[in-house]
N, C-alpha and C positions, 0 to 999 in steps of 0.2 A: 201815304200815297206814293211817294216819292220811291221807296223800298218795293213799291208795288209794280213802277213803271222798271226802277234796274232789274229784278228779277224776270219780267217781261224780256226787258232788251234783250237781259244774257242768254234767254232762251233762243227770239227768234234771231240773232246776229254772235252765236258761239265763238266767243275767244281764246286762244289759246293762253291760259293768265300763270300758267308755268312754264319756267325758263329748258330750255333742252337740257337734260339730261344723257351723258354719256356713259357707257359702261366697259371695264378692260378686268383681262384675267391672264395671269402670267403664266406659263409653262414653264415649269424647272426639270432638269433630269428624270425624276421618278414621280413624276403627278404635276398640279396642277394650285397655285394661290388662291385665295380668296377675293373675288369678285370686287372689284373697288368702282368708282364713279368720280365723274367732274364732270364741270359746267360744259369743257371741250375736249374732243378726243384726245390732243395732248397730254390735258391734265389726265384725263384717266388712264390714259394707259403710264404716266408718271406715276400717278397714283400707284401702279398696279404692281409696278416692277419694285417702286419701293415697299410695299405690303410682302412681296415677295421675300425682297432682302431681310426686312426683318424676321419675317415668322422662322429665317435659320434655317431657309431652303440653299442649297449651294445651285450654282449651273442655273441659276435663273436667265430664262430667255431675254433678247434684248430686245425683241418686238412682242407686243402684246395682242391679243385680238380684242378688236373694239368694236362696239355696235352702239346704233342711236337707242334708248330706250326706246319703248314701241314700234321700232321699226324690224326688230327681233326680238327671239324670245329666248334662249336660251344657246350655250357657250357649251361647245361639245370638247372636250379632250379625246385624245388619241396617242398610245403612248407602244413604243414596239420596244421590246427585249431585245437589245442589241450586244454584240460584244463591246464591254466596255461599259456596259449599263443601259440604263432603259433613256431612248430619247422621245417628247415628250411636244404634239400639236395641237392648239387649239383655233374653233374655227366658230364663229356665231351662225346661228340659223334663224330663221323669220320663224317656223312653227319646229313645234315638239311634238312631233310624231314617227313613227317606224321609220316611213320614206324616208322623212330630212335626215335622221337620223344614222339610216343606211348612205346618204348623199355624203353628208360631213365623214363621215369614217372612210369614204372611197379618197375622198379632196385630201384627205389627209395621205393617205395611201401615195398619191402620185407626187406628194411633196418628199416624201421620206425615199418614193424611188428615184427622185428629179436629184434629189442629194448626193443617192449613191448607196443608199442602205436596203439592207434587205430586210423588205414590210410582211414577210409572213408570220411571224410571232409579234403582232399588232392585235392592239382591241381597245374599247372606247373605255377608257379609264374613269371618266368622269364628266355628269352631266349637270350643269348650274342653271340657273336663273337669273338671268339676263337683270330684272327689276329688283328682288331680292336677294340675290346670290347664295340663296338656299339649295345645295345638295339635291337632282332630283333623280331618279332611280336610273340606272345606269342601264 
């Protein structure tokens, strides 16, 4: 009975009974690291940059894009052919669709002209998942 009435409760009075999850993905010169997590945006974007370091990327960025789990959905790269090598943005989005998709690659655009580079041989290098960090079609 007991097991009867907590399943009741959890129904009509929903808890959140997991702790927040954060997500960070580091930008290097020519792409883009593996999607890391922690408990707080700190650590993930800690997380992220040292994921970087190791996988033997050089030019790892020193800010990482973060997002809360659930509150987006996916980590768009943006990466422009520049002289000197390819420089390299990431920016999270709430939905995975054309639009956002079109959004993140303009935001990125005004970062790399805000810098002082020229953004016409740019294109979205790479698109992850936010919960998974599973690769998804570019």
């Amino acid at each position: 009975m007991r097991l009867v009435w907590g399943i009741l409760l959890m129904i009509v009075f929903p808890i959140e009974l997991r702790a927040e999850q954060w997500a960070a993905q580091t930008p290097y010169a020519g792409g883009v690291a593996p999607v890391q997590w922690g408990s707080t945006a700190a650590e993930a974007k800690a997380n992220a940059h040292k994921a970087c370091i190791e996988s033997g990327f050089i030019d790892c960025a020193n800010g990482a894009a973060t997002a809360l789990v659930g509150n987006a959905n996916v980590f768009i790269t943006t990466c422009c052919n520049l002289v000197g090598g390819d420089k390299c943005w990431t920016t999270s989005l709430a939905s995975d669709g054309n639009l956002g998709r079109t959004e993140a690659f303009n935001e990125a655009l005004k970062v790399f002209a805000a810098a002082g580079f020229d953004n016409s041989k740019c294109s979205i290098k790479s698109v992850n998942s936010i919960r998974t960090g599973e690769k998804l079609r570019d």
